[in-house]
N, CA, C, O and CB atoms as a CASP TS submission, in Angstrom:
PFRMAT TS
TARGET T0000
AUTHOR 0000-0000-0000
METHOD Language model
MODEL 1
PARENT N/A
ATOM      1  N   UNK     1     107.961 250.288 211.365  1.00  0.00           N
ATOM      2  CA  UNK     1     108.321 250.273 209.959  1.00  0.00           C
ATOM      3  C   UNK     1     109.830 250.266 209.787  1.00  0.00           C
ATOM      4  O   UNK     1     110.306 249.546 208.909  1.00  0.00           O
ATOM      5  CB  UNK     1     107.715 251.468 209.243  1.00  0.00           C
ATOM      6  N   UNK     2     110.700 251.082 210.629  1.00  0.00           N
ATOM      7  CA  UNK     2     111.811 251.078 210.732  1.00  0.00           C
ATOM      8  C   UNK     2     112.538 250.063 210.868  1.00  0.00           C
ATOM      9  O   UNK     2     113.643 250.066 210.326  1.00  0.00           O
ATOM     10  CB  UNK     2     111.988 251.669 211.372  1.00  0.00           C
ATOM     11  N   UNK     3     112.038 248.767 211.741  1.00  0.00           N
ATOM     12  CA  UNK     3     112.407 247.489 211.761  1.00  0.00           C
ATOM     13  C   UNK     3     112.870 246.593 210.482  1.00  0.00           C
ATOM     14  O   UNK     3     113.841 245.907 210.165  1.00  0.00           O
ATOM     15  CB  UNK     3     111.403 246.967 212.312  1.00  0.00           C
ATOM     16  N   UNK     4     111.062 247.170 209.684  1.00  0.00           N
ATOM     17  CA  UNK     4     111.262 246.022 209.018  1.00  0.00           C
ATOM     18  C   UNK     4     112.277 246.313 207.623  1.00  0.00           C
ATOM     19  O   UNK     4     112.744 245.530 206.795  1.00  0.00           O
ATOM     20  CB  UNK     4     109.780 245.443 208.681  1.00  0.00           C
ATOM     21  N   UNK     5     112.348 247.302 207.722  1.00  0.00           N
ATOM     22  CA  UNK     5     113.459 247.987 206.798  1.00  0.00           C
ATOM     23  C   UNK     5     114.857 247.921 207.173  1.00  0.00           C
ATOM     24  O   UNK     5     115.574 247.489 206.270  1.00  0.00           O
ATOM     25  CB  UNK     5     113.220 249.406 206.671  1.00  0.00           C
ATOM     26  N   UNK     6     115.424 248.216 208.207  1.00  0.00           N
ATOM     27  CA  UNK     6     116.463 247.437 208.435  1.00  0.00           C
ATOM     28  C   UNK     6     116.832 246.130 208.361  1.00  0.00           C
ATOM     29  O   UNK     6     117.950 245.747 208.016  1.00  0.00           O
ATOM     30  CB  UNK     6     116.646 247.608 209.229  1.00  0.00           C
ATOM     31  N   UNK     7     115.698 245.267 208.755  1.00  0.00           N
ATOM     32  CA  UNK     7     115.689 243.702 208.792  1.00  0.00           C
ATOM     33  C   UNK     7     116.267 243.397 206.969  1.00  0.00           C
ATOM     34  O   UNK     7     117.263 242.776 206.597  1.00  0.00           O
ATOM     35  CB  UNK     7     113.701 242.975 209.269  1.00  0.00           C
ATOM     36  N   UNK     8     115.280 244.053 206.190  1.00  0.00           N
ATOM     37  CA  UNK     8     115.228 243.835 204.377  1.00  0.00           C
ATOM     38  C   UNK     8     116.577 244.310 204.243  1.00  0.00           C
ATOM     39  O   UNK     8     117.268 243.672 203.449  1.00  0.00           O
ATOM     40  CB  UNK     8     113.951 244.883 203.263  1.00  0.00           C
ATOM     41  N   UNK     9     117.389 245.774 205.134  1.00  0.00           N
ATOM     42  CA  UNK     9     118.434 245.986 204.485  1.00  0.00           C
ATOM     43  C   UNK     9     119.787 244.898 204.907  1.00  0.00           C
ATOM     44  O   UNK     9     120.828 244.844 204.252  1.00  0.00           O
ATOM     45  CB  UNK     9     118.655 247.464 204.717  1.00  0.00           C
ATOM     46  N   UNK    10     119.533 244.175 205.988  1.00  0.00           N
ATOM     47  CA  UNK    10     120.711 243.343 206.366  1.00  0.00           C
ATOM     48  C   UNK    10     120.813 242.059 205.745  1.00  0.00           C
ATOM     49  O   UNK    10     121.813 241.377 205.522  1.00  0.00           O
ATOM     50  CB  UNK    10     120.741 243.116 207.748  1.00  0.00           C
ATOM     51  N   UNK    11     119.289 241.793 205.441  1.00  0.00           N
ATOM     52  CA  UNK    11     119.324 240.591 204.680  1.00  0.00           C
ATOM     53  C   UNK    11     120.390 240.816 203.274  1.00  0.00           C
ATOM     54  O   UNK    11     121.500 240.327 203.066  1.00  0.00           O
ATOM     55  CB  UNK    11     117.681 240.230 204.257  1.00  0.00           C
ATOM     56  N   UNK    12     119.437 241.900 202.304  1.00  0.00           N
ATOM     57  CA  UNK    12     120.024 242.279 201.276  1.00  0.00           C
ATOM     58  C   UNK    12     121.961 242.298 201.104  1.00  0.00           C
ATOM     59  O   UNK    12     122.697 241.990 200.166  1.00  0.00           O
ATOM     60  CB  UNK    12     119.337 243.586 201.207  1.00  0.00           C
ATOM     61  N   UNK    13     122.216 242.782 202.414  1.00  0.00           N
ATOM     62  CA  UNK    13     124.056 242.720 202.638  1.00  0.00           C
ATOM     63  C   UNK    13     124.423 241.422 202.950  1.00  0.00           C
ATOM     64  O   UNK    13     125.450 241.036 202.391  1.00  0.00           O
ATOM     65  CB  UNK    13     124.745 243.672 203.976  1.00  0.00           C
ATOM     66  N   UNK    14     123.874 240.655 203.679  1.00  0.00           N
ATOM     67  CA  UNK    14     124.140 239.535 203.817  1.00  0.00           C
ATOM     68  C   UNK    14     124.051 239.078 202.311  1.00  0.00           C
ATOM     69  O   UNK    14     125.084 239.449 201.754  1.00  0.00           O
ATOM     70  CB  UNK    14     123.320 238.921 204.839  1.00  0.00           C
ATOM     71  N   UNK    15     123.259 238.450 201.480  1.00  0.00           N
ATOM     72  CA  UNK    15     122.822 237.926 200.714  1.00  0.00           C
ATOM     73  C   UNK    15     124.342 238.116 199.678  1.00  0.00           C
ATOM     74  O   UNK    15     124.994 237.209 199.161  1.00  0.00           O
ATOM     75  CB  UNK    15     121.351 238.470 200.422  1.00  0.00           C
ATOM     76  N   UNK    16     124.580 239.532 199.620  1.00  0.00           N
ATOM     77  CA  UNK    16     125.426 240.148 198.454  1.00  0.00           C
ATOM     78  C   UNK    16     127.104 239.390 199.246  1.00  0.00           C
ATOM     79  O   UNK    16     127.718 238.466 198.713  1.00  0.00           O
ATOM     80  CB  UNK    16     125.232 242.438 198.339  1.00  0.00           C
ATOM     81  N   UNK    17     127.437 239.920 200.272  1.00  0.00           N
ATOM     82  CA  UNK    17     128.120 239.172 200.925  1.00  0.00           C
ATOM     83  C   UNK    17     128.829 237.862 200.688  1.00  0.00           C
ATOM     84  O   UNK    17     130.007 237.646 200.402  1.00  0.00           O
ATOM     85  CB  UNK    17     127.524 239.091 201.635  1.00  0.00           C
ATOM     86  N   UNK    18     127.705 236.952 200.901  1.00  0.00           N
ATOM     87  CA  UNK    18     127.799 235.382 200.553  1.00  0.00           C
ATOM     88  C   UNK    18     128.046 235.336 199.368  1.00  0.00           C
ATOM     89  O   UNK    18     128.919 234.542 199.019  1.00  0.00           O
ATOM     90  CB  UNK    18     126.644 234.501 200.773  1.00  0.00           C
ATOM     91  N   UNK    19     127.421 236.098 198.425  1.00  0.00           N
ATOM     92  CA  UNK    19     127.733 235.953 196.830  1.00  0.00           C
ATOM     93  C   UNK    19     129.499 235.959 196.590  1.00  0.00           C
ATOM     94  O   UNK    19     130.314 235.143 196.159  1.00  0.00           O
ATOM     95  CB  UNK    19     126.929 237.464 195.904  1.00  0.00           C
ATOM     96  N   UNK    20     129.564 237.523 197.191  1.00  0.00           N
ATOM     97  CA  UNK    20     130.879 237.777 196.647  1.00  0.00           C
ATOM     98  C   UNK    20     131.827 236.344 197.592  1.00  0.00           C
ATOM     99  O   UNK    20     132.744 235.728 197.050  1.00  0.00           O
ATOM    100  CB  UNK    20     131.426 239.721 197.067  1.00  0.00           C
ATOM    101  N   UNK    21     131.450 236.119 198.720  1.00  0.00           N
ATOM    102  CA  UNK    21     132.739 234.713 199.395  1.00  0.00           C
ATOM    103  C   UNK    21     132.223 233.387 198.562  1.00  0.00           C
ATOM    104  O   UNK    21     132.812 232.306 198.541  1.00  0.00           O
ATOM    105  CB  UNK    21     132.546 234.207 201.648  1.00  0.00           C
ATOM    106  N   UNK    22     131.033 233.698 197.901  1.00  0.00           N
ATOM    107  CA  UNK    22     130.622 232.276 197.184  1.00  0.00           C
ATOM    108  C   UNK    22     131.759 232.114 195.917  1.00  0.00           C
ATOM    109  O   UNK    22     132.427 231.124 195.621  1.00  0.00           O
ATOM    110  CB  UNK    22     128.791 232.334 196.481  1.00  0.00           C
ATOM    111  N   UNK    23     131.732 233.155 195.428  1.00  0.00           N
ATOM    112  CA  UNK    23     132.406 233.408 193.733  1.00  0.00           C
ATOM    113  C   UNK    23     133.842 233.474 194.250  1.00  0.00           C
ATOM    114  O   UNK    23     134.663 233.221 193.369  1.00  0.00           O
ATOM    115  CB  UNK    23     131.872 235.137 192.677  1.00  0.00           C
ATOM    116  N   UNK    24     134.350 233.744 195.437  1.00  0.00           N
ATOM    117  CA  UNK    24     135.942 233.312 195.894  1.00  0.00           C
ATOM    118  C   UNK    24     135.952 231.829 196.141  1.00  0.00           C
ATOM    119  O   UNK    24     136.829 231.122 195.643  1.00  0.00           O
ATOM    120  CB  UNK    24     136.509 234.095 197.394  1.00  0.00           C
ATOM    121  N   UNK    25     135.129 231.410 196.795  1.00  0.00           N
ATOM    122  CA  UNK    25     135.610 230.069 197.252  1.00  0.00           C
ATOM    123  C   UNK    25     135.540 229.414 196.014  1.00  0.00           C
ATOM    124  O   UNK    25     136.271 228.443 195.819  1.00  0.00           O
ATOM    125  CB  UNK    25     134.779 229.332 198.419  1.00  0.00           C
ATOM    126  N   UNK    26     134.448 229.967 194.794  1.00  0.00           N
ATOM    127  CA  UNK    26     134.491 229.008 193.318  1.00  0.00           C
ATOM    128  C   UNK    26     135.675 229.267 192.515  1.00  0.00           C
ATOM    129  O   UNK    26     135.880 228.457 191.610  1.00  0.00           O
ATOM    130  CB  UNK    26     133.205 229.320 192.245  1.00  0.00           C
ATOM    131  N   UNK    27     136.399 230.109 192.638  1.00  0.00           N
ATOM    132  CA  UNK    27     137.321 230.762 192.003  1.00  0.00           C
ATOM    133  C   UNK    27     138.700 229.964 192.410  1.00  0.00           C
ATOM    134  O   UNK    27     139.380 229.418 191.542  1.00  0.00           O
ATOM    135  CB  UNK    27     137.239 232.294 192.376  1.00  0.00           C
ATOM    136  N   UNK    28     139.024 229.943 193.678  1.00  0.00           N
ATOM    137  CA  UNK    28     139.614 228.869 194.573  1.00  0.00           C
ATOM    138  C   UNK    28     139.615 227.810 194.139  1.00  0.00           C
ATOM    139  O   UNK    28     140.661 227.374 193.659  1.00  0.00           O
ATOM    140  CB  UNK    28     139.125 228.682 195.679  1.00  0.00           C
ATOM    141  N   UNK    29     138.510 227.069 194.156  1.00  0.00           N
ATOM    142  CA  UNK    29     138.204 225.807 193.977  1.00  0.00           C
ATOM    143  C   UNK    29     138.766 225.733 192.711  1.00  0.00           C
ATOM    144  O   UNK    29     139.880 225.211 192.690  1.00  0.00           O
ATOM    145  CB  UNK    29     136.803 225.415 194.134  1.00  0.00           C
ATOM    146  N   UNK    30     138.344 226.081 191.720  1.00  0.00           N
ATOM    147  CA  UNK    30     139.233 226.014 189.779  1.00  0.00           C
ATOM    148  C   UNK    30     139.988 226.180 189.650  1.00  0.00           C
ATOM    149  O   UNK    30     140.325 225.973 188.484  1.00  0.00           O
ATOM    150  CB  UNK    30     139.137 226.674 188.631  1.00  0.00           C
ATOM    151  N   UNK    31     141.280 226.796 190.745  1.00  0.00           N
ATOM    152  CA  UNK    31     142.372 227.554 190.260  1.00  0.00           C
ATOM    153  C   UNK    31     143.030 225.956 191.237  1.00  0.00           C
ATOM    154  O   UNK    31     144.186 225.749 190.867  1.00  0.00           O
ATOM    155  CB  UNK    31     142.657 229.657 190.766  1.00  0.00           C
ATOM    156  N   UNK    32     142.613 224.999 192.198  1.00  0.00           N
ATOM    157  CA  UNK    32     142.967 223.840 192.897  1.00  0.00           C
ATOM    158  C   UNK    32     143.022 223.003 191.370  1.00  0.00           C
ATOM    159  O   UNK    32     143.912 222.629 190.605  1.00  0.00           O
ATOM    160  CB  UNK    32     141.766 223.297 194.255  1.00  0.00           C
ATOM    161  N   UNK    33     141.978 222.965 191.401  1.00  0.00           N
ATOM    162  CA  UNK    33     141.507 221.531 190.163  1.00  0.00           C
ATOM    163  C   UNK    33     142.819 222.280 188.763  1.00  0.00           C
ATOM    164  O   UNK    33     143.508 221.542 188.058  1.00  0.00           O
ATOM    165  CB  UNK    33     138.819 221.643 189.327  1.00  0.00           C
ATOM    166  N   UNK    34     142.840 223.380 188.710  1.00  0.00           N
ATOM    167  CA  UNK    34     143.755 223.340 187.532  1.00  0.00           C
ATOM    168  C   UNK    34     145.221 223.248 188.291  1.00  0.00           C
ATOM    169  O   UNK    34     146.132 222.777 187.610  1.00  0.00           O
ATOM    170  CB  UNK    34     143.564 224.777 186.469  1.00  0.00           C
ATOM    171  N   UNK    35     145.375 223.453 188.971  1.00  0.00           N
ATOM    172  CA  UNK    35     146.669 222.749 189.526  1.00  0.00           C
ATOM    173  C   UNK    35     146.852 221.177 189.466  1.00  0.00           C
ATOM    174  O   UNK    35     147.625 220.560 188.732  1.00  0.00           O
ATOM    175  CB  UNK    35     146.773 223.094 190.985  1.00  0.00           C
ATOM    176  N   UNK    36     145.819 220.581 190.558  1.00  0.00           N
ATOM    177  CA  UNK    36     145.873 219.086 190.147  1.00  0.00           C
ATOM    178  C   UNK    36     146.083 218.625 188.808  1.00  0.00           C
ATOM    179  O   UNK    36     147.115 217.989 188.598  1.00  0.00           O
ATOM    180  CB  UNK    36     144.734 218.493 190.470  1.00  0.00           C
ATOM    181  N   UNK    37     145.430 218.797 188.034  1.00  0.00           N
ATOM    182  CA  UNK    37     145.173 218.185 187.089  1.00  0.00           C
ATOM    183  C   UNK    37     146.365 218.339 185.581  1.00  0.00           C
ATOM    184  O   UNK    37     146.870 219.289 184.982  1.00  0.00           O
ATOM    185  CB  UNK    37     143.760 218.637 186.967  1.00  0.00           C
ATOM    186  N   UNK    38     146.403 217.170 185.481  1.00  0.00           N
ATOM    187  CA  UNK    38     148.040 216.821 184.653  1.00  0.00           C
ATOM    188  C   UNK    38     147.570 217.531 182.967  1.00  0.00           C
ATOM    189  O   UNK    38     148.255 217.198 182.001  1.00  0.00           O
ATOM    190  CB  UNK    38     148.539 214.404 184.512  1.00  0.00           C
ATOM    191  N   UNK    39     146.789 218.162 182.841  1.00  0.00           N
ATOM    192  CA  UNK    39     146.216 218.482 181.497  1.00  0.00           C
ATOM    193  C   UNK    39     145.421 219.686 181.679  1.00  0.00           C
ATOM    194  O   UNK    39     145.004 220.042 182.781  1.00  0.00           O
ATOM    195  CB  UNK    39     145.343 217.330 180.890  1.00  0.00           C
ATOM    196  N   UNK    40     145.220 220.289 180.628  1.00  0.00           N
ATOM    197  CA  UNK    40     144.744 221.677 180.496  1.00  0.00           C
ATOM    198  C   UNK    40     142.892 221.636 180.447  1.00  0.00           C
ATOM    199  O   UNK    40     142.314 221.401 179.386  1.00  0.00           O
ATOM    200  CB  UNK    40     145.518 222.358 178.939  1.00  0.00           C
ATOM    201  N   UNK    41     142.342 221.828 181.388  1.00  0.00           N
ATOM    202  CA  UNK    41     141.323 221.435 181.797  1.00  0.00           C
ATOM    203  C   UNK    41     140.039 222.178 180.533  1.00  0.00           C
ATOM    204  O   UNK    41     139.039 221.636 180.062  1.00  0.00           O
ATOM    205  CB  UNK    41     141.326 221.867 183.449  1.00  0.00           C
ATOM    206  N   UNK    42     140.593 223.570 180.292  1.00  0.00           N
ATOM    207  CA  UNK    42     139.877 224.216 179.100  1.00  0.00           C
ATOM    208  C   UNK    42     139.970 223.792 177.716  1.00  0.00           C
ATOM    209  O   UNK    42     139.059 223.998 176.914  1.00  0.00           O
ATOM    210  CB  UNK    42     140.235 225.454 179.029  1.00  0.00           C
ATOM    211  N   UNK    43     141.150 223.151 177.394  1.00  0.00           N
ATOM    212  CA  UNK    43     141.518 222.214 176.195  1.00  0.00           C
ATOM    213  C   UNK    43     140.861 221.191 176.171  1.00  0.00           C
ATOM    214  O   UNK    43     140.561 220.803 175.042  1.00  0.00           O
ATOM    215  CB  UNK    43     142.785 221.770 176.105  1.00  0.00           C
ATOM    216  N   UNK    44     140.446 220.475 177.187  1.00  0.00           N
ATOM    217  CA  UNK    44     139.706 219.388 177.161  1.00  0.00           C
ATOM    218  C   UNK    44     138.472 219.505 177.395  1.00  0.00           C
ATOM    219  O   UNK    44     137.848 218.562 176.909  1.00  0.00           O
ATOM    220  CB  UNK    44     140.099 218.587 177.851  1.00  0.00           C
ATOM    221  N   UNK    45     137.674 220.433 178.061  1.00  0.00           N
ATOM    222  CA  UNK    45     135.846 220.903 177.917  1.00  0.00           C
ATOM    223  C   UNK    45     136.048 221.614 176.032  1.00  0.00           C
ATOM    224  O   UNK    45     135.565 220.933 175.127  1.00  0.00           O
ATOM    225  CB  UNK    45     135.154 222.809 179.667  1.00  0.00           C
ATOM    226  N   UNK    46     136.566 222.574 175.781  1.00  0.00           N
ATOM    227  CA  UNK    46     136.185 223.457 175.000  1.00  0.00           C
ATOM    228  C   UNK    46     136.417 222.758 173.477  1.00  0.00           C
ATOM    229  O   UNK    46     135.627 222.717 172.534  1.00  0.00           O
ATOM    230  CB  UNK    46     136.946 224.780 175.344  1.00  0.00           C
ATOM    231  N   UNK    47     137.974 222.152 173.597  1.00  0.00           N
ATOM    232  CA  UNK    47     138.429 221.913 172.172  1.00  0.00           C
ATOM    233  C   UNK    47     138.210 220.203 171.754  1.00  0.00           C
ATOM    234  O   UNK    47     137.759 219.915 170.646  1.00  0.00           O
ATOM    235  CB  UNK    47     140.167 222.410 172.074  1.00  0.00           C
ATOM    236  N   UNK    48     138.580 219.124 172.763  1.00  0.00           N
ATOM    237  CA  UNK    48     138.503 217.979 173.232  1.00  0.00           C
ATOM    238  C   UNK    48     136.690 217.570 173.101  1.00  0.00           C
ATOM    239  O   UNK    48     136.246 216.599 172.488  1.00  0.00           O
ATOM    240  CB  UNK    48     139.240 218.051 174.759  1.00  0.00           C
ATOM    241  N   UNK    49     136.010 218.425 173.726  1.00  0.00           N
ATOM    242  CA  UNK    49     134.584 218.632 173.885  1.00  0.00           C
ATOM    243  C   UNK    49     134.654 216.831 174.966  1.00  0.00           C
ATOM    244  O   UNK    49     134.171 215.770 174.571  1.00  0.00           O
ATOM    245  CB  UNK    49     133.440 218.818 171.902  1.00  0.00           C
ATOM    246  N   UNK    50     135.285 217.021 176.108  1.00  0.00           N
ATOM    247  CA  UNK    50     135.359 216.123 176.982  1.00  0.00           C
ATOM    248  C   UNK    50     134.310 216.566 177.515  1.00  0.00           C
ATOM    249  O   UNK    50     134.306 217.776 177.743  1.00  0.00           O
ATOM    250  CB  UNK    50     136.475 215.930 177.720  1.00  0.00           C
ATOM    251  N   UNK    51     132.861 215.615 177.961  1.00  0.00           N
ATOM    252  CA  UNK    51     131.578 216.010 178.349  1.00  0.00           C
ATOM    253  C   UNK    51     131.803 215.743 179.736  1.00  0.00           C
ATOM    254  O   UNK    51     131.236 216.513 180.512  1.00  0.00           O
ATOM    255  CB  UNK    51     130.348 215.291 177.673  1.00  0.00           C
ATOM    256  N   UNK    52     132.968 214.217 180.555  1.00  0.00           N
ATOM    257  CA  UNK    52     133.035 214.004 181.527  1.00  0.00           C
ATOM    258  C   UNK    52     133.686 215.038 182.077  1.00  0.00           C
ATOM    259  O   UNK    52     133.229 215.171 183.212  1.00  0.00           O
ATOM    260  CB  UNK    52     133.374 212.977 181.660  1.00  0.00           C
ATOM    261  N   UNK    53     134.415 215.746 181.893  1.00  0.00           N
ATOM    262  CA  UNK    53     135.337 216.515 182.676  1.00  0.00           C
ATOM    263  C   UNK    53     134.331 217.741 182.693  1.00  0.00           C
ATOM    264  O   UNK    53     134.445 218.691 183.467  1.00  0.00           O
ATOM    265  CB  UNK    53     136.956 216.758 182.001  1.00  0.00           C
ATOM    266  N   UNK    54     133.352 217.606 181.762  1.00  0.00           N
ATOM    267  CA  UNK    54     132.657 218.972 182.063  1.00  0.00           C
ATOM    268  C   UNK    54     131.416 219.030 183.399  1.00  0.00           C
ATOM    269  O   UNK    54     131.015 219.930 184.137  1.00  0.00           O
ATOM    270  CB  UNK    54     131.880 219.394 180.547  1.00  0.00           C
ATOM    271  N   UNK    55     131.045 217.380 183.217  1.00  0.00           N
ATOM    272  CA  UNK    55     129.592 216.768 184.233  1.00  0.00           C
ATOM    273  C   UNK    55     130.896 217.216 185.660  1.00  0.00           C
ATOM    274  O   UNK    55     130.616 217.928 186.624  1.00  0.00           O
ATOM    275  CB  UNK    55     128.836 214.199 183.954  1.00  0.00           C
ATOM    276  N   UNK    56     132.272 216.569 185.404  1.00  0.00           N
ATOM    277  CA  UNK    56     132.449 217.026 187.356  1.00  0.00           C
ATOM    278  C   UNK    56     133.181 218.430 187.390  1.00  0.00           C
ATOM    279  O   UNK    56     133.891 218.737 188.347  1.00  0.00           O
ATOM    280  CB  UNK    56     133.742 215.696 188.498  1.00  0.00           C
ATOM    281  N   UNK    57     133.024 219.089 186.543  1.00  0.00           N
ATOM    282  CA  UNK    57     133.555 220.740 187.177  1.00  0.00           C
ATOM    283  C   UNK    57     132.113 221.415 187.396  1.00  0.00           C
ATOM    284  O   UNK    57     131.808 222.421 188.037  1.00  0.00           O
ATOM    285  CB  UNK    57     134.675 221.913 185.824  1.00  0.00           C
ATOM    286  N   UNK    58     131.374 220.571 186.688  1.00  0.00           N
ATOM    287  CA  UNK    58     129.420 221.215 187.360  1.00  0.00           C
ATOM    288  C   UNK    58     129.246 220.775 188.602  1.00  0.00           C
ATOM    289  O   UNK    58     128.539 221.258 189.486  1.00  0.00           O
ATOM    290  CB  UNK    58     127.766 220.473 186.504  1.00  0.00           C
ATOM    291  N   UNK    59     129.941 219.817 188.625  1.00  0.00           N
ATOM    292  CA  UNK    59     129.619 219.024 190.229  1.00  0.00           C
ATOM    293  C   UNK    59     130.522 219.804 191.307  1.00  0.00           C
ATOM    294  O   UNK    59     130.425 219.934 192.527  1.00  0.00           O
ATOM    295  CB  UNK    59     130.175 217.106 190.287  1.00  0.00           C
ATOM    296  N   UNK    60     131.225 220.159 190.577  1.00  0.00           N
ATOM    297  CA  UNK    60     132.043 221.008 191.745  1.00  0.00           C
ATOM    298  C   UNK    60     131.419 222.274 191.845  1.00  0.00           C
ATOM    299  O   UNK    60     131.110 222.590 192.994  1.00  0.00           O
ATOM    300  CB  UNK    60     133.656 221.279 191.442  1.00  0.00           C
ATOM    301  N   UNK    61     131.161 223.052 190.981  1.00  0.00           N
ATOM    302  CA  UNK    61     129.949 224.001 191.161  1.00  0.00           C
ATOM    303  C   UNK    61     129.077 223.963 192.117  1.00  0.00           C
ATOM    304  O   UNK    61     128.954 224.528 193.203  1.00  0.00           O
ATOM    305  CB  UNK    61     129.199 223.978 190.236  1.00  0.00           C
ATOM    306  N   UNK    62     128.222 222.841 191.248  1.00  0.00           N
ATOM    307  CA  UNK    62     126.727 222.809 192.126  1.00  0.00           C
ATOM    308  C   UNK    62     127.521 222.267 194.187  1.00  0.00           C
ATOM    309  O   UNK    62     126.955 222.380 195.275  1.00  0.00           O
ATOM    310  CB  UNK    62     125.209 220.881 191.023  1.00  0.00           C
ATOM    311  N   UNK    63     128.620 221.850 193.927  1.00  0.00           N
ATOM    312  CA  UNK    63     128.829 221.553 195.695  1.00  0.00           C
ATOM    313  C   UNK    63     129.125 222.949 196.358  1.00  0.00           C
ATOM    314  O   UNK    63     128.656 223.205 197.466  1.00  0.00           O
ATOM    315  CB  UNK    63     130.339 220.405 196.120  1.00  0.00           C
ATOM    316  N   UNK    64     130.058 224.022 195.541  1.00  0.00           N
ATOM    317  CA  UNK    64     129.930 224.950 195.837  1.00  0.00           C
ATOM    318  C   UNK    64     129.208 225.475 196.497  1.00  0.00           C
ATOM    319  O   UNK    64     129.275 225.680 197.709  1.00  0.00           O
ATOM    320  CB  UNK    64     129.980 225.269 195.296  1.00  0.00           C
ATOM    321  N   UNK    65     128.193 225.835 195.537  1.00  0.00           N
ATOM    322  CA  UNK    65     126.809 226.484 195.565  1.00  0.00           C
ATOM    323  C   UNK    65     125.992 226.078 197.153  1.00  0.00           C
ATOM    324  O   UNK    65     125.589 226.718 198.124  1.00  0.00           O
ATOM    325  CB  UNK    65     125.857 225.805 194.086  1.00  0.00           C
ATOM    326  N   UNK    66     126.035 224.816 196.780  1.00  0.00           N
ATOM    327  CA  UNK    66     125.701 224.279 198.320  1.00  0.00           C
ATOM    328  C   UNK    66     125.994 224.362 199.289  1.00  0.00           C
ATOM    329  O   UNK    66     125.139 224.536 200.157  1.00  0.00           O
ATOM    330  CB  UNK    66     125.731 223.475 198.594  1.00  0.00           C
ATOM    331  N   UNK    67     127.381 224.277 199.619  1.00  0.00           N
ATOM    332  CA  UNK    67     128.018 225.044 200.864  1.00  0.00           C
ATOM    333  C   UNK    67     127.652 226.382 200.975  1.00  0.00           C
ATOM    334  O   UNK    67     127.046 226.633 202.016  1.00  0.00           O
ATOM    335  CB  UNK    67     129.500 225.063 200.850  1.00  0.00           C
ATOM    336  N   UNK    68     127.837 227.334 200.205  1.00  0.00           N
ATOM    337  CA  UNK    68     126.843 228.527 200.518  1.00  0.00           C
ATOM    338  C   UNK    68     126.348 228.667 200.765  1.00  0.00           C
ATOM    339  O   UNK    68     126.322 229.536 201.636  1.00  0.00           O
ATOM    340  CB  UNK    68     126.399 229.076 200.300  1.00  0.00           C
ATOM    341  N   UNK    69     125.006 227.882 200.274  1.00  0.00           N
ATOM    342  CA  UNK    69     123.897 228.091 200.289  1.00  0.00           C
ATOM    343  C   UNK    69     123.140 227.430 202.218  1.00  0.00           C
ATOM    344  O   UNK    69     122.139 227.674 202.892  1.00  0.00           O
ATOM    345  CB  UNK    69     123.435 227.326 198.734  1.00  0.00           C
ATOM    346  N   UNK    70     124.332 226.582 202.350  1.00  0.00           N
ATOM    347  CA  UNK    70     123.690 226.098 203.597  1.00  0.00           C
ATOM    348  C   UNK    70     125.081 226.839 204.666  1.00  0.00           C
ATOM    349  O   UNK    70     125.214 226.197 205.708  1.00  0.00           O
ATOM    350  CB  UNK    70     123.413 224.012 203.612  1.00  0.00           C
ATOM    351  N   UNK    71     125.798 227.717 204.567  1.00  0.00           N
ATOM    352  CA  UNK    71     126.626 228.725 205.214  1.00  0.00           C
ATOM    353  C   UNK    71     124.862 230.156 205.212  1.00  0.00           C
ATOM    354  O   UNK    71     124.017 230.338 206.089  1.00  0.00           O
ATOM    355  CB  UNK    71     128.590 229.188 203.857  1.00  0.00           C
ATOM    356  N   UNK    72     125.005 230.727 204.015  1.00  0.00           N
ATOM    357  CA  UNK    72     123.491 231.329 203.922  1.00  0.00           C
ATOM    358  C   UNK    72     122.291 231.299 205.436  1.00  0.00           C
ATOM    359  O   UNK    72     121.908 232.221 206.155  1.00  0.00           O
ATOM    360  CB  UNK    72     122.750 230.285 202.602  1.00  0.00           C
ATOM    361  N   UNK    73     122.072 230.253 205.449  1.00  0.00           N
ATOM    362  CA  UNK    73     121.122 229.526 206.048  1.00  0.00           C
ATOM    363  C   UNK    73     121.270 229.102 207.333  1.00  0.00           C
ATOM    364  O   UNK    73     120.514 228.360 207.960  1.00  0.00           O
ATOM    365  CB  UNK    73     120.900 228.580 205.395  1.00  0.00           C
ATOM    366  N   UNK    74     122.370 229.654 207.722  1.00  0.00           N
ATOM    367  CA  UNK    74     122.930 229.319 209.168  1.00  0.00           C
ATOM    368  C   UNK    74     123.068 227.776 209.417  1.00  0.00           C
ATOM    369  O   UNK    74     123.491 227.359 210.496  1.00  0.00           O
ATOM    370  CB  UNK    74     121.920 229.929 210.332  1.00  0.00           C
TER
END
């Protein structure tokens, strides 16, 4: 029983782990793209209501996510 309770508790740290290096590397990643980018990237999703600039900062997300998710997964 002891096993399998350790096994649940390493997963659980792992899991939390990846989260918190997931939400750095996304954090990273936005603070790049607002450097690149010759214009105020929130002026143009929020006020602009630019839908393209909003479809590739999801895309940069969802790639995120993915690298995690397959870092995660060995």
């Amino acid at each position: 029983m002891s096993g399998s309770i350790d096994s649940f508790v390493n997963a659980i740290v792992a899991s939390v782990v990846f989260s918190i290096i997931g939400m750095v590397f996304f954090g990273i990643a936005f603070l790049i793209i607002n450097k690149v980018a010759p214009f105020s990237i929130r002026k143009e999703i929020e006020e602009d209501q630019n839908t393209a600039l909003g479809i590739v900062i999801g895309s940069v997300i969802i790639g995120v996510a993915m690298i995690v998710s397959a870092a995660m997964h060995g």
